[in-house]
C-alpha positions as CSV (number, residue, x, y, z in Angstrom):
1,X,0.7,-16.7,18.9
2,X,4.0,-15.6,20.2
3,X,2.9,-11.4,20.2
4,X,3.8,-10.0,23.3
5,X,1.4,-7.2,24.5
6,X,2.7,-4.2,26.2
7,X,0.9,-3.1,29.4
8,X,0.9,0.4,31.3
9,X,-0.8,0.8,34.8
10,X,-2.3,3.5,36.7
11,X,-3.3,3.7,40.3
12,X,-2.9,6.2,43.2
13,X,-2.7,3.6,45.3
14,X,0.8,2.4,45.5
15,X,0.1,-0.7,47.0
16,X,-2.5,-1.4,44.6
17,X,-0.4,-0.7,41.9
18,X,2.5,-2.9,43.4
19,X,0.0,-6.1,44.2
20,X,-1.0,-6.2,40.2
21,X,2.4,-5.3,38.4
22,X,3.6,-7.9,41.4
23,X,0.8,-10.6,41.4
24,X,-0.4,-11.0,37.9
25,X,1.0,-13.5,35.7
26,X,2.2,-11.3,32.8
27,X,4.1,-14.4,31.2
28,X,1.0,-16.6,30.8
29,X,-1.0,-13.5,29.4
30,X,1.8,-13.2,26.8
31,X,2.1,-9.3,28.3
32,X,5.0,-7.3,29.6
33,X,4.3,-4.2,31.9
34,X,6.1,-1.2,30.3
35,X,5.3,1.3,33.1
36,X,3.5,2.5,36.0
37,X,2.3,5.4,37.4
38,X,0.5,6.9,40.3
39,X,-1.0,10.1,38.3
40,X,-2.8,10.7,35.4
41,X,-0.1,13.5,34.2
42,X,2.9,10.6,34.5
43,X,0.6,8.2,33.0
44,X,-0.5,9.9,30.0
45,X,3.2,10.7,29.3
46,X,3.9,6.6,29.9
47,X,1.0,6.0,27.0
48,X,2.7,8.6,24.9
49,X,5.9,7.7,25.2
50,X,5.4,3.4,24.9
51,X,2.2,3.5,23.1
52,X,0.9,0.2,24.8
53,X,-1.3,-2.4,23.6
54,X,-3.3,-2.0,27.1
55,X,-3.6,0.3,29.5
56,X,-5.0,-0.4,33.3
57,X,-6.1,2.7,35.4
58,X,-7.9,3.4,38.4
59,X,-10.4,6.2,37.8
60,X,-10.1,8.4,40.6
61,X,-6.2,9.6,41.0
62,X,-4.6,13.4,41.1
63,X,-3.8,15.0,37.5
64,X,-6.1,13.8,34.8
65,X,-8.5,10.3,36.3
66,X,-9.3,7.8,34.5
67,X,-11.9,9.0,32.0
68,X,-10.5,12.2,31.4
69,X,-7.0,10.4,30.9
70,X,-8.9,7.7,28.1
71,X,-10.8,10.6,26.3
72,X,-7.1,12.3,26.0
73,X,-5.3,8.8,25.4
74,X,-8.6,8.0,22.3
75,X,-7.9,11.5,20.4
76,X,-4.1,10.0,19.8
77,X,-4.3,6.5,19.7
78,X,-7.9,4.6,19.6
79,X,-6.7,0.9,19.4
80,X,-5.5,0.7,23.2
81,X,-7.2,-1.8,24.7
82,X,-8.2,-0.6,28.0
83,X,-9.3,-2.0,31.5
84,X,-10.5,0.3,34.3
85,X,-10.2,-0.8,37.9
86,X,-12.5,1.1,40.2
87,X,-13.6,1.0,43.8
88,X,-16.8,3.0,42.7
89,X,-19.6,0.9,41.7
90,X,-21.9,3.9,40.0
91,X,-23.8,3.4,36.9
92,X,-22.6,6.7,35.5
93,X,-18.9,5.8,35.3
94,X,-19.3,2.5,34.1
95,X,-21.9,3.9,31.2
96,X,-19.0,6.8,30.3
97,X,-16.3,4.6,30.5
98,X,-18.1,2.0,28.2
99,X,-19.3,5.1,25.5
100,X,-15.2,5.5,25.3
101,X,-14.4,2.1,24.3
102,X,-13.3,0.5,27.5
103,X,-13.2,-3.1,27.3
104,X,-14.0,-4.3,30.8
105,X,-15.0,-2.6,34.4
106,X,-13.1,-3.9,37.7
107,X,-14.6,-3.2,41.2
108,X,-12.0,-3.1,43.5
109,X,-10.9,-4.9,45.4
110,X,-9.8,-7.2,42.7
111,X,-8.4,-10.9,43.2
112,X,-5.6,-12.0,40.5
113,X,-7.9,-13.7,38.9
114,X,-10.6,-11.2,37.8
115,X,-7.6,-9.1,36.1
116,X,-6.2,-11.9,34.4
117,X,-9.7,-13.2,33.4
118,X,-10.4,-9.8,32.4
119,X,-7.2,-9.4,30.7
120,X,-7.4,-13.0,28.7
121,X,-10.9,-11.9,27.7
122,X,-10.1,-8.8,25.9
123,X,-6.8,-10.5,24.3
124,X,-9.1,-12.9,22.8
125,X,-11.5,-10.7,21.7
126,X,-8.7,-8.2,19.9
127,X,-7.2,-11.4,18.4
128,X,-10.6,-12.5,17.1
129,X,-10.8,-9.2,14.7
130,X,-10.3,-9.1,11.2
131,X,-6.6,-8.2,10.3
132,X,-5.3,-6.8,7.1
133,X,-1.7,-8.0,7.8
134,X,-1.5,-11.3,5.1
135,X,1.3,-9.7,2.5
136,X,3.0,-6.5,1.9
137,X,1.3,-3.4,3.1
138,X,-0.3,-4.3,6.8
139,X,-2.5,-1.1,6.7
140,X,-3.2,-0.5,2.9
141,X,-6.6,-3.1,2.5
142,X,-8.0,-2.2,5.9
143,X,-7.7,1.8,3.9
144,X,-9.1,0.6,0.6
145,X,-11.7,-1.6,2.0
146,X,-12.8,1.8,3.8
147,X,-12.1,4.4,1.0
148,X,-14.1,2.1,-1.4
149,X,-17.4,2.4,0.6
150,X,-17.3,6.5,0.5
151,X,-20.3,6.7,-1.4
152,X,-22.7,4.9,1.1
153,X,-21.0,7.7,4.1
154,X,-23.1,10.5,5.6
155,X,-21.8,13.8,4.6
156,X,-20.3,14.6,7.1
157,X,-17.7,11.6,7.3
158,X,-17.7,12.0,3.9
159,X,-16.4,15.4,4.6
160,X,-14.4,14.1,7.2
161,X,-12.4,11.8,5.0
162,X,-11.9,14.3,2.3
163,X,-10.5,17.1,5.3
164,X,-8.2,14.7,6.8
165,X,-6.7,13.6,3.6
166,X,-6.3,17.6,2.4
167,X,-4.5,17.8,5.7
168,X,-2.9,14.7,6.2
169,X,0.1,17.0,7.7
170,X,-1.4,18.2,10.4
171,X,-2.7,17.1,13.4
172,X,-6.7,16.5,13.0
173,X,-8.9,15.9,16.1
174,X,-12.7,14.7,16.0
175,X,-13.5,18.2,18.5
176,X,-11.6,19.5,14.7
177,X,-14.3,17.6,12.9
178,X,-17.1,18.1,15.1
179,X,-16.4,21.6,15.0
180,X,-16.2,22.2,11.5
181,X,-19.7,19.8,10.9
182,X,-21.6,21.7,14.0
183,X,-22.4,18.5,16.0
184,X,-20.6,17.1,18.9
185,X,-17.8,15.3,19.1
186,X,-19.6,12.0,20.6
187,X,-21.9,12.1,18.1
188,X,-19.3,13.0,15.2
189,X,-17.6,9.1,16.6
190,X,-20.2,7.1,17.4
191,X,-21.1,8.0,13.7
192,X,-17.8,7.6,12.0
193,X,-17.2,4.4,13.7
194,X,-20.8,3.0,13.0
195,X,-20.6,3.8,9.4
196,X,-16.6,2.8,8.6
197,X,-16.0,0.1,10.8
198,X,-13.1,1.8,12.7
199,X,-13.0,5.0,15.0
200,X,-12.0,8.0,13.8
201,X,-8.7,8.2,16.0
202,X,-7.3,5.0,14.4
203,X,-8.4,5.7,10.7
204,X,-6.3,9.2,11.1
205,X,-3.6,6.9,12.4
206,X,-3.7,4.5,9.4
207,X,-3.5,7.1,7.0
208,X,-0.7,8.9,8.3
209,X,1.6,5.3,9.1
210,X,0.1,4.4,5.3
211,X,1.7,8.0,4.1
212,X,4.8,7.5,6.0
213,X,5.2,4.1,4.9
214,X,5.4,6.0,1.3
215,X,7.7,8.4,1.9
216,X,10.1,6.0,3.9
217,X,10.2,4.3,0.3
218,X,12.7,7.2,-0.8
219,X,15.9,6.7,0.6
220,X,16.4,10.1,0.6
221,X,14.0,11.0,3.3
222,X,14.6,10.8,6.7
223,X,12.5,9.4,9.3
224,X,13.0,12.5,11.4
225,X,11.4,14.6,8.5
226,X,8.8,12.2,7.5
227,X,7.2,12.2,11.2
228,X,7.5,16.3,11.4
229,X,5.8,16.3,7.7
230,X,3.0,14.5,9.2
231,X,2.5,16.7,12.3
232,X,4.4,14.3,14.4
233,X,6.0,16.5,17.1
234,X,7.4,13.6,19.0
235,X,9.7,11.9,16.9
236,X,9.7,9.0,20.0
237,X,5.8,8.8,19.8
238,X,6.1,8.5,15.7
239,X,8.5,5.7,16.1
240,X,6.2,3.9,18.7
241,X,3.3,4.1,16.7
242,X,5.1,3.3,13.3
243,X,6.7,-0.3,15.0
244,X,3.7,-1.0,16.2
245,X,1.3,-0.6,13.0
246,X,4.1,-2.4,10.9
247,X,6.0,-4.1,13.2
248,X,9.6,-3.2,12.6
249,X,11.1,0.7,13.2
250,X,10.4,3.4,10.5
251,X,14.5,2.9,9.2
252,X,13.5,-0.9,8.2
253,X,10.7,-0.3,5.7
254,X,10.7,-4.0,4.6
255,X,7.6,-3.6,2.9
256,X,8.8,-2.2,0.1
257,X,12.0,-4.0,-1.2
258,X,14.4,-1.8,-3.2
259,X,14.2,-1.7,-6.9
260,X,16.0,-4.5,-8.8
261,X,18.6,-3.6,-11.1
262,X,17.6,-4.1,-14.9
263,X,20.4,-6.6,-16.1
264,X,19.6,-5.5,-19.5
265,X,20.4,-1.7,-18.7
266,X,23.8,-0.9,-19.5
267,X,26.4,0.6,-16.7
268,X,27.7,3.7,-17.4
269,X,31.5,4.2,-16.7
């Protein structure tokens, strides 16, 4: 496959951080580092900014460490495939960071080799998912395939569904959800994900790239109004996430070719 991922690291060690952007062999692992950052604060404005495919952070740093920077980074964006390198071996971080979808747990010090083991590993497994990309619409079976089991939900995702697509225009958290269904917001995604497939964070995701994609099919709306429509703030952090559901920038909508011209209609002059 000739995908490149995207890669954003995190450490408050500067030589740490140096050694792996410096050591690792980004070319065989088909990645390219986007950024670094010694803070949680810069970091979390790197994710936002270059919405990577991976992110690599240390969990104890100033700002916002590592699990308080992944619960942030999940409410915006839950695809990131992420790798935490740590120099505390304790149960308790490993479990949390696990229960937020890491992918793998380094003890530092780390050798080359473990991160790009690690990093080979959790490729693999991402490429091994089912994708919904084969013809036109990337998004739009993974949607129906979900939207089609509705009846079998609990309630409450029921409910969930039905409140984000009522508000598809503004920005909808799980704490929104939990709130709303009176249970907790790890409980209110470990039940959404168990019973759809897909967590919560990327289904909003899909459904707003899947409305954009739909308005962008009018010419006569702009990009720049599309994204605010759809509670985009950040016209930068719609575009990022836009090229990479679809692949292309949110001005190229190729998935929709323009209308052919009837040759039987006459011209009027």
């Amino acid at each position: 496959m000739d995908r490149k991922y995207t890669v954003v690291i995190i450490d408050d060690n500067s030589i740490a951080l140096k050694a792996i952007t410096t050591t690792t062999d980004w070319e065989k692992l088909r990645c390219r580092v986007v950024g670094t950052a010694t803070d949680g604060i810069t970091g979390l404005d790197l994710v936002k900014e270059h919405a990577p495919d991976i992110l690599i952070t240390d969990i104890r740093m100033p700002g916002y460490d590592g699990l308080q920077l992944v619960r942030l980074i999940r409410e915006r964006n839950d695809d990131v495939i992420v790798v935490i390198i740590s120099g505390y071996d304790d149960f308790a971080y490993a479990r949390t960071a696990m229960q937020l979808g890491v992918e793998d747990y380094l003890l530092k010090p780390v050798s080359k080799e473990a991160i790009e083991n690690a990093l080979a590993s959790v490729i693999a497994k991402h490429e091994k998912k089912p994708s919904a990309t084969k013809g036109g619409n990337p998004i739009q079976e993974e949607l129906q395939a979900i939207d089609s089991k509705a009846e079998t939900y609990s309630l409450i995702v029921r409910d969930a569904i039905r409140f984000l697509d009522q508000n598809i225009s503004k920005n909808i958290s799980q704490q929104d959800i939990a709130t709303r269904a009176n249970v907790t917001p790890w409980y209110f995604s470990r039940l959404f994900k168990r019973e759809t497939g897909i967590g919560f964070s990327r289904y909003v995701t899909l459904k707003k790239m899947n409305q954009a994609m739909i308005l962008l099919e009018n010419p006569q709306n702009k990009a720049t109004e599309v994204a605010r429509n759809l509670g985009f703030q950040d016209y930068s952090y719609f575009f990022h996430v836009y090229k990479k559901v679809f692949g292309h920038a949110p001005t190229e909508n190729k998935y929709h070719p323009k209308k052919e011209k009837n040759p039987y209609e006459a011209d009027e002059s």
